[in-house]
N, C-alpha and C positions, 0 to 999 in steps of 0.2 A: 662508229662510222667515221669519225672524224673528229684528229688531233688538234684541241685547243695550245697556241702558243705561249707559252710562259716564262717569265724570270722571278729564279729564285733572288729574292734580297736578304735572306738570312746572314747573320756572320756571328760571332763572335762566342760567348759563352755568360753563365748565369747562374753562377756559382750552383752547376748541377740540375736545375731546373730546365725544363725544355721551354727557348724559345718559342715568339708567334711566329711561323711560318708567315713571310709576305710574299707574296706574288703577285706581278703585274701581267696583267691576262689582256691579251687585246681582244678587242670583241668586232662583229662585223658592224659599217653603220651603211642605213636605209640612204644616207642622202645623194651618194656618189651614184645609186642603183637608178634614184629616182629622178635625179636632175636631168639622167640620159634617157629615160622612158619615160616620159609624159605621160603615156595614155594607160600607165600601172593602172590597176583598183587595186583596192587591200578590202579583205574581209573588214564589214560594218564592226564598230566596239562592243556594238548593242546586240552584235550573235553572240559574245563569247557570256555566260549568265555568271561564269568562277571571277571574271574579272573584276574592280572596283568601278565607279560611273557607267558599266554597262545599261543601268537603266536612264540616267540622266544622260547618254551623248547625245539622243537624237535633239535635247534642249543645248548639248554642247558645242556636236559639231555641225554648228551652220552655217551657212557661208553667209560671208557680210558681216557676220560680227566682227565689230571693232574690235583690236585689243593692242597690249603694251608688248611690244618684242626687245630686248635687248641686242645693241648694235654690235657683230663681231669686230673685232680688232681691226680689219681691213676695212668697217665699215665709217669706221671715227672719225669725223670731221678733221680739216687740217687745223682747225682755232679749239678745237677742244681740249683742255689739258687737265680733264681726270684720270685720274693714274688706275683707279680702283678696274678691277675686270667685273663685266655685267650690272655697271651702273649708269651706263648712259640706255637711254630705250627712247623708239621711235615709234607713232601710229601705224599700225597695217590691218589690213583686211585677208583674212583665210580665206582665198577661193579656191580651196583643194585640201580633200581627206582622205587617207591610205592609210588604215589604223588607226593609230594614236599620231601620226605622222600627218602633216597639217604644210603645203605650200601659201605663203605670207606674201603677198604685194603689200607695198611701204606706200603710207598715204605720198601724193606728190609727184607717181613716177609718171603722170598723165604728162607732166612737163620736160619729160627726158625721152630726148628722140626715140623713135619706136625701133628702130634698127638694135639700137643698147639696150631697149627697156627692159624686157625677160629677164636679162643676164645683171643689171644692174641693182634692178629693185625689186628684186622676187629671190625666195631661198625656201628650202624647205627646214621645219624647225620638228622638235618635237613636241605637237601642241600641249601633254600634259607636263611636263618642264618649263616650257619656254614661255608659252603665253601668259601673258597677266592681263586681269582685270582694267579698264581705262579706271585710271586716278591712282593705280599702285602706286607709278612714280612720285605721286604727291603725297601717297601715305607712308612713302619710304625716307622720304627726301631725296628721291632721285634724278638725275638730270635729265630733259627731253629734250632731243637735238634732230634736226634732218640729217640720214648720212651723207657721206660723203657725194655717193651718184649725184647728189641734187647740189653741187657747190660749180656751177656755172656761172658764165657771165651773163645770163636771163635771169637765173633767180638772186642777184647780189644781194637787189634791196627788197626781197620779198620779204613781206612781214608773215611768217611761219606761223606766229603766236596767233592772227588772227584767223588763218589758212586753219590750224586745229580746231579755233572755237567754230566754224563755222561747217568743218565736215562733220564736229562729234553732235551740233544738234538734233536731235531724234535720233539718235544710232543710238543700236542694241550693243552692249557688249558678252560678256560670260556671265551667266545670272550668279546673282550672288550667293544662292541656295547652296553653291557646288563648289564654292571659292572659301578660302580661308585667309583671311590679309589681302584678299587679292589675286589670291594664288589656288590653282587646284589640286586636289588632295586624292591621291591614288591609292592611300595606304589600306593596305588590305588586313582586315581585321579577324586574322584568325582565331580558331576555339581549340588550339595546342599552344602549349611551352613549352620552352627549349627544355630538356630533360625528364617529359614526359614520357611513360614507358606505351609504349602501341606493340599493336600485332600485324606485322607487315607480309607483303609474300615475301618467302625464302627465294632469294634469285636461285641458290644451286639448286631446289628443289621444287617445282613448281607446283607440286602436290599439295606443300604443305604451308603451313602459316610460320613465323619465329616472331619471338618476341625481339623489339627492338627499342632502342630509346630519340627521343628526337633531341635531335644534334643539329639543327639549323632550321629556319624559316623565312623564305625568300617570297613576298607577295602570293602565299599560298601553298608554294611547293614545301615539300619536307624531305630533308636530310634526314636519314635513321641510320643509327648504329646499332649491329644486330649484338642481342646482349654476348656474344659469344667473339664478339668482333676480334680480327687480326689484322683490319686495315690499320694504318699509321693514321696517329692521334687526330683527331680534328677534322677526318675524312670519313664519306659517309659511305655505306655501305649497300645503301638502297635510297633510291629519290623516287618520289611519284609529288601528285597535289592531293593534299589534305582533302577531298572530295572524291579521291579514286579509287574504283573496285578494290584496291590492293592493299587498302589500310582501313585497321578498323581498330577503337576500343579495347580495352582489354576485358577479356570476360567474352567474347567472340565467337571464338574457336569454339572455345566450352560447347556455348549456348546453341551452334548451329551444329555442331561433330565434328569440326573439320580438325584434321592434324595441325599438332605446333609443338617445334623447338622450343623447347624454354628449360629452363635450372629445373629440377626434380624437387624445388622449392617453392617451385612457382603458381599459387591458387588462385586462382581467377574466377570473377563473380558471374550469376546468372543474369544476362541483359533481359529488361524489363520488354513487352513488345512496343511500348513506346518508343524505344530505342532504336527496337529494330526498323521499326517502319520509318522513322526519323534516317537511318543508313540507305535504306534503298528506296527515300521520296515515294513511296507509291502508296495511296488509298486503296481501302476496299481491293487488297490482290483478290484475284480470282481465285478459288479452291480446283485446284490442276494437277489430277493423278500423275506421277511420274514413277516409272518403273526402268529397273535397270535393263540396258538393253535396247533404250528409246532412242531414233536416232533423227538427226535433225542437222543444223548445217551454222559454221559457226566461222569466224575470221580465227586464224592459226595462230595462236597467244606468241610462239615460238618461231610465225614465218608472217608479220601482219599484213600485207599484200596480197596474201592467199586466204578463198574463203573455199573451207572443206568440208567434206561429210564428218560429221562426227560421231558418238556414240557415248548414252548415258551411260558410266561404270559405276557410280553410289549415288545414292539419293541421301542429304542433308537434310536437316530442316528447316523450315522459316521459308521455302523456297528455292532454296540451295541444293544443288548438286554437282559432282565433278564428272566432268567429260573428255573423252580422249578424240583426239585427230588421228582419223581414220584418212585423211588424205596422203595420194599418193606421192607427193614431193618435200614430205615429213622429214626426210635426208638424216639428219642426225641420229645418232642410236635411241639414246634418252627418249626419245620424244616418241619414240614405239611405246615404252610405258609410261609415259607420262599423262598425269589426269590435271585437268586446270579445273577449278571453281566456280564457277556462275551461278547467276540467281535467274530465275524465269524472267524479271523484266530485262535484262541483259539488253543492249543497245547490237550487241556484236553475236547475238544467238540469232539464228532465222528459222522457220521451218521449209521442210523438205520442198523443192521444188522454188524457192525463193532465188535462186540465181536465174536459175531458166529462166523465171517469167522476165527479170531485170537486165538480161543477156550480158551475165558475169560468167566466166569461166569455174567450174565447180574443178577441185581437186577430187577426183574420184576416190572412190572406196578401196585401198590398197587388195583386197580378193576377188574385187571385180572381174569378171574375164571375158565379160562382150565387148563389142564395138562402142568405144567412148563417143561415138559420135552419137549414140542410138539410147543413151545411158537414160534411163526413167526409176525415178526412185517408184512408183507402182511397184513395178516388176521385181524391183531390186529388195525392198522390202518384204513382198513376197517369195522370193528366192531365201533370204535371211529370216522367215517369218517371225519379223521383227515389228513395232509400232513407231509410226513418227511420233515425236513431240509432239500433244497440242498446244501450241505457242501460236497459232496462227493469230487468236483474238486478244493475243496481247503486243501485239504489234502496235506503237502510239504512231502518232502522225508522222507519217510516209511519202506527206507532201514537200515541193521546194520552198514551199512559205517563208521557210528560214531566213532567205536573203541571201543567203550563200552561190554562189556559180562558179562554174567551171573558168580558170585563170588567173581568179583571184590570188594576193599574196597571202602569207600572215607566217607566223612563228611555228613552230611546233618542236613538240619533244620526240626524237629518236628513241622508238618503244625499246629496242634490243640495247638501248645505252641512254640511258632514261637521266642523264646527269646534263647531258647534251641538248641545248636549246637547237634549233636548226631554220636556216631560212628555206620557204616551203609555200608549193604551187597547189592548190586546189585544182587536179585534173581530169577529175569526173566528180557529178553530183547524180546520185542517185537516191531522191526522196533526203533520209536524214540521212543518206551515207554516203561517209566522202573519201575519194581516194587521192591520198597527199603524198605528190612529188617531193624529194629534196634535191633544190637545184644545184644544177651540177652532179649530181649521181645519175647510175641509171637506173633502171625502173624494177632490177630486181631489190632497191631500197623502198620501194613505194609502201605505202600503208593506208590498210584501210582503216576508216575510227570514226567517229556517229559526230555529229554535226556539234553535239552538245559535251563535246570529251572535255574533261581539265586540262588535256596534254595539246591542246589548240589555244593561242592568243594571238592577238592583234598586233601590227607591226608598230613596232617602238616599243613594246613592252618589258623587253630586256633591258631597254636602254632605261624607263623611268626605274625598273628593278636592279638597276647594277647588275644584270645576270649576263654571263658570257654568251652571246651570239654568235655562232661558226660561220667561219669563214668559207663561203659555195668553192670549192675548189676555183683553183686559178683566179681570185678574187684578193690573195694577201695581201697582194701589193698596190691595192687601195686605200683609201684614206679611212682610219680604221679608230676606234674609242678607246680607250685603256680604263680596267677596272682593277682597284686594290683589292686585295682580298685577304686576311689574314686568318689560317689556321680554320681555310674555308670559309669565312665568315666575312659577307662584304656587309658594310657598314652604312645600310639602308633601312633601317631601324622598322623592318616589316615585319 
């Protein structure tokens, strides 16, 4: 959907050996978005369940907590002469959350005119980076200075030193539970290594599985090289998160039926059902006849903004069966025979009639031939005397509980280019399902994808991940991150 900017810093030679490709990537940043819209939200941390601290933010992100911010360069007092960058830090108070994204008033600013004050002693930072613990500076040896806003001729002889002991009495800061030194710890603790072999979907082929190997691990996500790979070296070939429909174990395919690419060498073991049920979180499944020919209504693997009629063409097992889109704006040739993969709890399966009652636009059934306005799967089922799925009673909670609403910001992966982080509008909630804008596109980029996806994270996430953030068209020539990257691999030790 959308080209990230780069420069190549490669040069020279290595007696034959290939170089590490470096690239400087610039990435988008939230602060220039958010200093000019105040009244943003960002999806809560504590929706996303893939992230790190999702369960500890509602202890994290409070407002009132004290904490340690490091002074920007513009902010340095004129008598300060530490050379070192991010060793000088000032007291502030977080009164504002938008993701991982945290607005910081500087203890103090109650003494700077109110006309300057906003602009002066308030910035937005990114809380899981930037904030520390009250006393880090003591347990670093680092220096704690008022900035610069505060060097008037009212506070000349204020005594600062005593101004701190007297605000940090009884103040809460970052519990120490979630801090390490001080500091907060986002690192995500995945159950892959790099050179692991998995079984991913085949992009060319959506039918089938291939075997790949993992070539990168970014806070969750995964880089795969498919073992057959002809991308250039250190480039991946498939990216999802280590928690998504489209990557599994090996021994997979086998165990459920489904097809896969792999070397005529390649034996793969029988997963235990511990395993299985460990892959698709669910207790106690339901025992749910499924027969080919069942038809039932599903978001377009192939078009994710569109939810179509679809239609069972084999039955796997464990739960598993592949189903084709029978919707009528399928456009590509491919996708007339193409069957994608599901398992009955699928987030993105519904049964028959589930749009209607939600008042979503159904892609019709391409042999349909009445009046789309009049379109009732009864009739139509009847006319095909075919059976809907019964997935009706496995539909999980369908309520907004989540916390989620319509407007909210957050991150999201471009399903059709899934390498692609993207900045992205929560612009309908429906129970768990959410249809996400990417700003600046129009809305035949929209996608639908269930509240609880891996391909959804909180704003700043990229940023604590070194991960490139696209830039919302006509946005470049803002004030933007730069991340290294060498041979694919940024240097975030996740």
């Amino acid at each position: 959907m959308a080209n990230r900017n780069s420069t190549n810093n490669n040069s020279g030679n290595n007696g034959g050996k290939a170089l590490p490709v470096v690239e400087t990537i610039t990435s988008y940043d939230w602060r220039h978005y958010l200093k000019s819209h105040p009244l943003c939200k960002g999806v809560p941390p504590w929706c996303f369940e893939h992230v790190p601290l999702h369960k500890e933010w509602q202890h994290i992100g409070v407002k009132g907590y004290k904490i340690e911010v490091a002074l920007t360069n513009e902010e340095l007092p004129k008598y300060c002469d530490v050379q070192d960058e991010n060793a000088v830090f000032w007291i502030a108070n977080a009164v504002k959350y938008c993701g991982f994204m945290a607005k910081v008033v500087y203890d103090g600013s109650e003494h700077i005119p109110k006309t300057s004050r906003d602009q002066l002693s308030s910035r937005w930072i990114n809380f899981v980076n930037e904030a520390k613990r009250v006393g880090y500076t003591t347990m670093h040896s680092y220096s704690i200075m008022p900035p610069k806003c505060m060097e008037t001729d009212k506070l000349e002889d204020f005594d600062w030193r005593d101004y701190i002991f007297n605000k940090l009495v009884q103040k809460h800061s970052i519990p120490t539970i979630v801090t390490i030194n001080g500091e907060l710890s986002a690192k995500y603790k995945s159950e892959l290594v790099v050179g692991q072999a998995v079984e991913v979907l085949d992009r060319a082929c959506i039918s089938r599985m291939r075997l790949g190997e993992v070539n990168q691990l970014v806070g969750g996500r995964v880089h795969v090289r498919y073992w057959d790979s002809k991308t250039e070296v250190g480039k991946a070939d498939f990216v999802c998160h280590e928690r998504s429909p489209t990557i599994f174990p090996c021994g997979w395919s086998r165990t459920v039926g489904q097809e896969i690419s792999a070397p005529t060498a390649y034996h793969s073991p029988i997963l235990k059902d511990s395993t299985l049920q460990y892959l698709i979180n669910y207790d106690n499944l339901p025992k749910i006849s499924i027969s080919e020919g069942m038809k039932l209504e599903s978001v377009d693997p192939l078009n994710p903004g569109v939810i179509s009629a679809a239609t069972v063409k084999k039955v796997l097992k464990h739960g598993y069966f592949m189903a084709t889109i029978d919707g009528q704006h399928s456009g590509v040739e491919k996708r007339k025979i193409a069957a994608f993969c599901y398992h009955l709890t699928s987030p993105l399966i519904f049964p028959c009639g589930y749009s209607e009652k939600r008042g979503i636009e159904l892609s019709l059934p391409k042999d349909y031939k009445g009046d789309p306005s009049k379109f009732a799967w009864d009739k139509y089922l009847e006319q095909t005397k075919s059976e809907a799925l019964p997935i009706r009673g496995l539909r999980r909670d369908d309520t907004n509980s989540h916390g989620v609403k319509s407007g909210m910001k957050l991150e999201a992966v471009d399903i059709m280019e899934p390498h692609l982080m993207c900045v992205a509008t929560v612009t309908r909630v429906i129970g768990r399902l959410l249809k996400v804008s990417f700003d600046g596109w129009g809305e035949e980029y929209d996608q639908w994808m269930d509240v609880k996806s891996p391909d959804l994270f909180p704003m700043g996430w990229c940023e604590v991940n070194r991960y490139p953030l696209q830039h919302p068209p006509g946005t470049s020539k803002q004030p933007a991150s730069t991340i290294i990257v060498s041979n694919g691999h940024n240097n975030n030790g996740h």
